[in-house]
C-alpha positions in Angstrom: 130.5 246.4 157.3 131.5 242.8 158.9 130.9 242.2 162.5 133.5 239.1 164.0 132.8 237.8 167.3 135.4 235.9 169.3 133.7 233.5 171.7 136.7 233.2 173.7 137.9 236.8 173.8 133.9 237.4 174.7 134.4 240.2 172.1 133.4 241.5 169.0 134.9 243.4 166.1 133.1 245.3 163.6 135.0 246.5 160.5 133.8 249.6 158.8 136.0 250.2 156.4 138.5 248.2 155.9 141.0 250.1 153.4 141.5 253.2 155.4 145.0 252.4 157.5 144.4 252.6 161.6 145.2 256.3 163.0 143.8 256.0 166.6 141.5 254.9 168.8 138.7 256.3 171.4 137.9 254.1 174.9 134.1 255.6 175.0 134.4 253.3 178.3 135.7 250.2 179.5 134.1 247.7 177.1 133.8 249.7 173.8 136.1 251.4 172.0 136.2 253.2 169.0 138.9 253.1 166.1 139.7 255.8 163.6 141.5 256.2 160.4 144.6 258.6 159.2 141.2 260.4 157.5 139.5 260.7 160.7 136.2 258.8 159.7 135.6 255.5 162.4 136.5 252.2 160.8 136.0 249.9 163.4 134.2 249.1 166.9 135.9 246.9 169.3 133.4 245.6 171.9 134.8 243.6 175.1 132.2 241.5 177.3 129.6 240.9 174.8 127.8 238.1 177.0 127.1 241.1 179.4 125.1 242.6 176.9 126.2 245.7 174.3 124.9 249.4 175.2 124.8 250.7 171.0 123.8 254.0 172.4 126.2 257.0 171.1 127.7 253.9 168.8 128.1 254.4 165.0 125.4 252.8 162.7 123.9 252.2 166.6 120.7 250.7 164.7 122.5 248.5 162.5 125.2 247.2 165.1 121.7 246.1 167.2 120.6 244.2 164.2 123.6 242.2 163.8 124.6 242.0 167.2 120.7 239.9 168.1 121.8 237.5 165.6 124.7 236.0 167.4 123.1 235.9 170.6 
């Protein structure tokens, strides 16, 4: 997994799994959304106004994503 956080977006993108091509994608709400591949697993996170903090809850690899995400604040 790789997290990538655009300051100027004020958003973040974590990569799950990288070789399984895009299928669709899930708005859990406004600021996170969920990506899934042609397989149906999640390969990627897209969160939108980080500097408002992240909710991880109901999030895959929630614990993880916590981790990372409290060492780019």
């Amino acid at each position: 997994m790789r997290l990538d956080h655009d300051q100027r977006a004020d958003a973040v993108y974590v990569t799950m799994l990288p070789d399984i091509a895009w299928d669709h994608q899930v708005r859990l709400d406004p600021r996170r959304i969920v990506d899934y591949g042609i397989d149906g697993r999640v390969i990627g996170i897209e969160l939108l106004g980080v500097h408002l903090g992240v909710d991880v809850e109901g999030l895959p690899n929630a614990t993880w994503l916590a981790k990372e995400l409290g060492k780019h604040e």
